[in-house]
C-alpha positions in Angstrom: -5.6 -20.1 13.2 -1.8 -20.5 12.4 0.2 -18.7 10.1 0.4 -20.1 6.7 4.0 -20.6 5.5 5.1 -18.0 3.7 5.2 -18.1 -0.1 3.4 -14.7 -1.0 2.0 -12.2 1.5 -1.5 -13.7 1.1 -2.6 -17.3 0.4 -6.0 -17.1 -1.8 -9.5 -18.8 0.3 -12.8 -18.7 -1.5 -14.8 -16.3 -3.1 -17.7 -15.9 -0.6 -20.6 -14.5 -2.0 -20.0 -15.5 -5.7 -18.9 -13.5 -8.5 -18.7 -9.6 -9.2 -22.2 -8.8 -9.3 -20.7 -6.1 -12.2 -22.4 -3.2 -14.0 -26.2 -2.2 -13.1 -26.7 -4.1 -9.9 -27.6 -2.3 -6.6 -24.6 -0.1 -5.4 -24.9 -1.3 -2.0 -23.7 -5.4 -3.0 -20.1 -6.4 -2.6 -18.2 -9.1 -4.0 -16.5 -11.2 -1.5 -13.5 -12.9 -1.1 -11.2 -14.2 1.3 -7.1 -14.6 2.3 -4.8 -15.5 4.8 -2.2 -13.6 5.4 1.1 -14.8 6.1 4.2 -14.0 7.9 5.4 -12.2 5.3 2.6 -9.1 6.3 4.0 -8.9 9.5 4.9 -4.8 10.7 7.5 -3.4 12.5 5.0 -2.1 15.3 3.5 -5.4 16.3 4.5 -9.0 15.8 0.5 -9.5 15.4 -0.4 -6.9 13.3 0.5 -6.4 9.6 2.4 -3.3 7.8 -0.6 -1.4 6.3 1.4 -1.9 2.8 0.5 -5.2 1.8 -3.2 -4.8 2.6 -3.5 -1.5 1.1 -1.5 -3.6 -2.1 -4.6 -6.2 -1.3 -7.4 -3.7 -1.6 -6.0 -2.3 -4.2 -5.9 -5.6 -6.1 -9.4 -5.8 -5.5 -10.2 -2.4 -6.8 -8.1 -3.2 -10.1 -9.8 -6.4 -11.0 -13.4 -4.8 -10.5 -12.4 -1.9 -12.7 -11.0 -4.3 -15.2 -14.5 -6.3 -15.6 -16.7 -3.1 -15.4 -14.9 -0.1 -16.6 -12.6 -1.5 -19.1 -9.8 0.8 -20.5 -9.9 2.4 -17.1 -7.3 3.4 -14.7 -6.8 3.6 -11.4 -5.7 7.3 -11.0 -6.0 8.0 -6.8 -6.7 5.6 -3.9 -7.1 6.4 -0.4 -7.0 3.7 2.7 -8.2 4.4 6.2 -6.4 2.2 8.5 -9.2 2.3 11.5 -7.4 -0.5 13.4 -4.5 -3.1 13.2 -4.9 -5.4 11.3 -3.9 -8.7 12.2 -1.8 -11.6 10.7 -4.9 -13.9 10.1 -8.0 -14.4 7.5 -9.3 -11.5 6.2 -12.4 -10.3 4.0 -11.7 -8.3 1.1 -15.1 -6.7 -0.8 -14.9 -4.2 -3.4 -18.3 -2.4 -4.9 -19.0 0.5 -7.7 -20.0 3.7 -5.5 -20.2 6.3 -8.1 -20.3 6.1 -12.2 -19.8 8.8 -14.7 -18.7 8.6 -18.4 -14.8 9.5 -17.9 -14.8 9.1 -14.1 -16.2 6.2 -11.9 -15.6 5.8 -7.9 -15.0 2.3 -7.0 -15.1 1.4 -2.3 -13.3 -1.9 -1.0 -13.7 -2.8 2.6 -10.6 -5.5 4.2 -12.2 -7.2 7.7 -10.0 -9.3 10.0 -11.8 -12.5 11.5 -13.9 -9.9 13.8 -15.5 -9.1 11.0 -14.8 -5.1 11.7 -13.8 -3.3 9.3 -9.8 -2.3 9.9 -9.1 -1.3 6.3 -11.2 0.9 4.2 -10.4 2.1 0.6 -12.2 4.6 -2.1 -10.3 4.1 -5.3 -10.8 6.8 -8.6 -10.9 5.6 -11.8 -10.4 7.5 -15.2 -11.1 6.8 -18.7 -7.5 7.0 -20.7 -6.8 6.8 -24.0 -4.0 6.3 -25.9 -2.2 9.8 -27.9 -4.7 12.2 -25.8 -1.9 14.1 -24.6 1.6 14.8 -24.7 3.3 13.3 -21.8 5.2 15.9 -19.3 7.8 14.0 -17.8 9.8 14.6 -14.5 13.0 12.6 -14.0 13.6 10.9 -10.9 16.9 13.3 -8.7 18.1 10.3 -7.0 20.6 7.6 -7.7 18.8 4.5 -9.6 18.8 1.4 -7.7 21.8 -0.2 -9.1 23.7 2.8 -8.0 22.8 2.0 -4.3 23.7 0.0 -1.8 21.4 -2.7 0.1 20.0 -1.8 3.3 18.1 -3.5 6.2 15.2 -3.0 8.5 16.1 -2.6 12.0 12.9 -4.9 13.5 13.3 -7.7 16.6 11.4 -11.0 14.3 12.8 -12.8 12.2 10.5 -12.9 9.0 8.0 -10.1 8.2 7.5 -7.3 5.4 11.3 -6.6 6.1 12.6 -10.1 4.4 9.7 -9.6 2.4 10.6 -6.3 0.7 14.2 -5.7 -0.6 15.6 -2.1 0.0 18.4 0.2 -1.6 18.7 3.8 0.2 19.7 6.3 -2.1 19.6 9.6 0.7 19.2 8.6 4.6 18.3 5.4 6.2 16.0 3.9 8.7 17.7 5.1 11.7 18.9 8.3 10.3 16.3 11.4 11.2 14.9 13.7 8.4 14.4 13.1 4.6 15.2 10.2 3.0 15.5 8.3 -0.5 14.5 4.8 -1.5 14.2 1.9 -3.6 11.6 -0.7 -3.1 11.2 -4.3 -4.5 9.2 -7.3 -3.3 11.0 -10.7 -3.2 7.2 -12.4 -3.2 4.6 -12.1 -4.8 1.0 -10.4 -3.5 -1.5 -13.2 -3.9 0.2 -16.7 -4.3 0.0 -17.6 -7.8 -0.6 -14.6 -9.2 1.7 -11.8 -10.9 1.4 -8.3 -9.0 0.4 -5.6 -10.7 2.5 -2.6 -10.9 -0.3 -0.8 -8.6 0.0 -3.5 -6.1 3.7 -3.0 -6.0 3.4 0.7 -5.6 1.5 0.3 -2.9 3.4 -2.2 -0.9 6.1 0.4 -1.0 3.9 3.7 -0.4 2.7 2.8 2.9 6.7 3.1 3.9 7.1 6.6 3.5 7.1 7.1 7.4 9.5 4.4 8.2 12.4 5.9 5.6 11.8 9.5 6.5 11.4 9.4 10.6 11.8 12.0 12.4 11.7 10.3 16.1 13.6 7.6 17.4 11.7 4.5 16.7 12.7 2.9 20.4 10.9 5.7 21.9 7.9 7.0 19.7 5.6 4.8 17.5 4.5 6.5 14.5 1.9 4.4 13.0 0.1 6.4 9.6 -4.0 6.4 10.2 -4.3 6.8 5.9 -2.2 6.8 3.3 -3.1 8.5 -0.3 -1.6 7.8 -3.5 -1.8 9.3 -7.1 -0.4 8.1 -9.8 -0.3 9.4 -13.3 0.9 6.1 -14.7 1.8 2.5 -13.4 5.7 1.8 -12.8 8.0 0.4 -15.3 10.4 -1.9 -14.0 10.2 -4.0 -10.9 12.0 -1.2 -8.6 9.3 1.9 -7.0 11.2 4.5 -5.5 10.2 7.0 -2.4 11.5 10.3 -2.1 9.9 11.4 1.2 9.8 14.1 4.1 7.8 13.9 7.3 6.9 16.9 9.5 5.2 17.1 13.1 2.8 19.1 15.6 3.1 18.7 18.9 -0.3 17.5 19.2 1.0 14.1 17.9 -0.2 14.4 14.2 2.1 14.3 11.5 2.4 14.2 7.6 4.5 11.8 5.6 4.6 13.2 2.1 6.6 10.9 -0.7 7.3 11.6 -4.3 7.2 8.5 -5.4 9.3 7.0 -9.1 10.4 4.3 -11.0 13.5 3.7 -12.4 12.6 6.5 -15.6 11.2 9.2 -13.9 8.7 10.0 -11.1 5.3 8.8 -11.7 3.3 10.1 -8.8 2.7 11.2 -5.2 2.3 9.3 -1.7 0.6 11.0 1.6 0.0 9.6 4.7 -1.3 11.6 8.1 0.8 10.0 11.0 -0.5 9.2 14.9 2.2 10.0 16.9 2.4 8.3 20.9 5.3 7.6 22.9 6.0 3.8 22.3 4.5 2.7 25.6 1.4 4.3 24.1 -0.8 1.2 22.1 -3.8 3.1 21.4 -4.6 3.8 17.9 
């Protein structure tokens, strides 16, 4: 199947197995539906596979709506992806299901399969009853230089289009081929799903997923650090069109490492991003 041309990171299908089957039916019954993903998904690892960001964004989508038509008032508070195997710039199979229901907490799974049909993404999403005037906000302003303040930077990838022409960046601290901890600002140039607005959820986690690429601490010519999960909480959704990453990786010999983000918006910092890293010298393919 060729690559769409590249208006949003993922052209809409059909829905496959009709429409949310919604509150009460059996847990074990997804609602289907289908994408192809464009250039614009394309990683710096692979120029077959995509960055884990915009499927993670995808899932997440996925996750929102469902919460929306079953758990209204709900918010999506913590999401975790397993990234089991590349996933490739093709069609792929998003389902999303209700796992777990309480009365101020619900569990919600989604499931992203390339044309395989294996599963390479997997998601488990929390969801939390909020109301309005429950509790005084705590804030904690952002300690980097807003976006404005910072200049433009650029990915250093071998193709030409990808999540790197896709995704606008401003380093406020460090830069992709400076080691150790870094600062900065993401914001997509398309949208998610063609047609559609993207959520501030979706947006987060398009930027998220990056918190190993700012903060390396290995040459990227040399090692491959692909992340095998990434977890994010959020206490609210971002304001503004900019999310920000704040982030520090550390390594074990063994080849595991953490990426650990604080991640912002332009007010203040709205949450945290973690992903556990597989570290193999770059001749290494395996996942």
């Amino acid at each position: 199947m060729a690559t769409p041309a590249a208006a949003a990171f993922y052209l809409p299908l059909d829905t496959a197995s009709g429409p949310d089957p919604g509150p009460g039916s059996p847990s074990d019954r997804f609602a289907t539906t289908r994408f192809a993903a464009t250039a614009l998904t394309r990683g710096p690892w692979s120029p077959d596979a995509q960055h884990a960001g915009p499927p993670a964004a995808l899932l997440g989508r996925a996750v929102e709506q469902h919460a929306a038509r079953t758990r209204p008032g709900a918010r999506v508070v913590r999401t975790t992806f397993e990234v089991l195997r590349p996933v490739p710039i093709a069609e792929v199979t998003v389902s999303v299901r209700d796992a777990e229901s309480g009365r101020n907490v619900g569990r919600v799974e989604a499931e992203l399969r390339g044309p395989d049909q294996r599963v390479a993404m997997r998601a488990t999403a929390l969801l939390m009853r909020a109301e309005d005037a429950a509790a005084p906000e705590v804030d904690l302003p952002r300690a980097v230089p807003g976006p404005e303040e910072c200049p433009e930077g650029s990915f250093p990838v071998r193709w030409d289009e990808g999540y790197h022409t896709a995704v606008e960046v401003r380093f406020a601290s460090g830069s992709f081929t400076e080691r150790g901890p870094a600062a900065c600002w993401f914001r997509i140039r398309y949208p998610l799903v063609d047609g559609e607005e993207t959520s501030g959820l979706c947006r987060t986690l398009i930027a998220a997923d990056s918190g190993n690429g700012i903060s390396g601490e290995l040459e990227m010519s040399q090692y491959r650090y692909t992340n095998a999960d990434l977890t994010l909480h959020l206490r609210r959704a971002p304001v503004g069109d900019w999310v920000g990453l704040q982030s520090r990786t550390t390594l074990d010999q063994a080849g595991i490492g953490l990426a650990d983000s604080l991640v912002m918006d332009e007010k203040s910092m709205i949450g945290r991003a973690a992903q556990t890293l597989f570290v193999t010298p770059a001749a290494d393919d395996r996942r």
